[in-house]
C-alpha positions in Angstrom: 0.0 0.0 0.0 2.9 2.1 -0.1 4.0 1.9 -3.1 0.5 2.9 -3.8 0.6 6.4 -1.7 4.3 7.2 -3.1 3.6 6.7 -6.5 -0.2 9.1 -6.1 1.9 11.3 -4.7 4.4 11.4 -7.6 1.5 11.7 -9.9 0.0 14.3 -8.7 3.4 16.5 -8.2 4.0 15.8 -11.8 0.4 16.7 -13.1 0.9 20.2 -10.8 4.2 21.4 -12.4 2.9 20.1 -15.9 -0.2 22.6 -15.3 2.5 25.4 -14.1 4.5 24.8 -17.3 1.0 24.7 -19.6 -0.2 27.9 -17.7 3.4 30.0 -17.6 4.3 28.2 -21.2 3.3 31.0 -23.7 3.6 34.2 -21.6 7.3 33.2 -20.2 8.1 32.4 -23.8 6.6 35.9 -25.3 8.5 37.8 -22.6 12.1 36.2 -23.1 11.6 36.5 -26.8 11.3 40.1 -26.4 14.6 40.6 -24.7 16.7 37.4 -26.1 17.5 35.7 -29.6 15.2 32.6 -30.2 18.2 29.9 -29.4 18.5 31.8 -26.0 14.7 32.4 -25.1 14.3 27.9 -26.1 17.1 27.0 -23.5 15.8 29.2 -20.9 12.4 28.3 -21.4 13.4 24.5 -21.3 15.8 25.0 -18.2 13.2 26.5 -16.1 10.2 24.2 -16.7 12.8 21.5 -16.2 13.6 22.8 -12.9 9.7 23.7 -12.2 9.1 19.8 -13.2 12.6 19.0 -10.6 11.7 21.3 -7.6 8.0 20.7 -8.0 8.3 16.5 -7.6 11.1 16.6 -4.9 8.8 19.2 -3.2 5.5 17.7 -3.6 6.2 14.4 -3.0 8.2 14.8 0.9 9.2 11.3 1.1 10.4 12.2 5.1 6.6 12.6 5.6 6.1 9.7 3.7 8.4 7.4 5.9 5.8 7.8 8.8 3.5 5.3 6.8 6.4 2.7 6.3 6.0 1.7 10.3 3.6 -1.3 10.4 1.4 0.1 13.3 -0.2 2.7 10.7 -2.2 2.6 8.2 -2.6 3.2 4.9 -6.5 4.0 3.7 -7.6 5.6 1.0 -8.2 8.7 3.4 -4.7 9.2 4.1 -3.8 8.4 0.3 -5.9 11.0 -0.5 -5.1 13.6 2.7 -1.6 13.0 1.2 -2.0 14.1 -2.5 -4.3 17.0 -1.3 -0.7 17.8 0.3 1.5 17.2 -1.8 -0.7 19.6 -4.8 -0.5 21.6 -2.0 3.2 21.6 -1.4 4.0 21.9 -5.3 1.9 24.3 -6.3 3.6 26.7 -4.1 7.4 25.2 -4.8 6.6 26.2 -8.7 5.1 29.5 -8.2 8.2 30.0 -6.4 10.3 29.0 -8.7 8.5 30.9 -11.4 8.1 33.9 -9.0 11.9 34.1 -8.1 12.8 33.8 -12.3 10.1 36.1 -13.5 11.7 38.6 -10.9 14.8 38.0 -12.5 13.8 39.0 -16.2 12.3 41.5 -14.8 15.1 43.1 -13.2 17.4 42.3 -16.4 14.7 43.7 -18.8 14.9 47.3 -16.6 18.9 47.4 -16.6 18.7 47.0 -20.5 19.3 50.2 -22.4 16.5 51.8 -23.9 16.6 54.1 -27.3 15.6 57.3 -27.3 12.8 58.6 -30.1 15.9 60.4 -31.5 18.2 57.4 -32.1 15.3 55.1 -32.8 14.4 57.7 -36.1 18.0 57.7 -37.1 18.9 54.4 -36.9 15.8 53.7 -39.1 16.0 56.9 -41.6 17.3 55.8 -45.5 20.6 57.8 -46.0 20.3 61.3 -47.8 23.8 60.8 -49.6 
């Protein structure tokens, strides 16, 4: 019955972070692309939902809360198996919003340190030459 709690568990960490990726997905995506070339806005994209997908299973699934089930005096029922994914949706939802929380931050910060044009430079930059 164990294997049966651990592996819900797992299942539901991993159904969590795939709903944070398929709910951060295009946004994340549109906001890199404005900032980075497409090569560079792909590997970000991929190394954060990897580590969204990495932080929200090791998170969710708290296998040293789990280890109280492996003594034979308690139980496993299908309230606790469910008590338990309640918690572990729980404990992963708020592991990816961090995650995505701490990295949107991030662009954020990068996107205000980057150099804007001024209307001026902008209109020369763009102008045909006179010559």
């Amino acid at each position: 019955m164990f294997t049966s709690l651990l592996v819900a568990t797992f299942i539901a960490s991993l159904l969590v972070s795939g709903l944070t990726v398929a709910l951060f997905l295009v946004p994340i995506r549109h906001i890199l692309g404005l900032h980075l070339t497409a090569e560079a806005t792909s590997l970000w994209t991929r190394s954060l939902f990897l580590t969204v997908c990495v932080v929200g299973a090791s998170a969710g699934t708290r296998l040293w809360v789990l280890q109280h089930y492996l003594s034979p005096d308690t139980p496993i029922t299908a309230d606790v198996i469910a008590m338990e994914v309640y918690r572990t949706i729980l404990a992963t939802g708020e592991a990816n919003i961090a995650i995505v929380l701490v990295f949107c931050i991030g662009v954020g910060t990068l996107a205000m340190m980057k150099p804007k044009k001024s209307p001026e430079t902008a209109s020369r930059n763009t102008a045909p030459d006179a010559s």
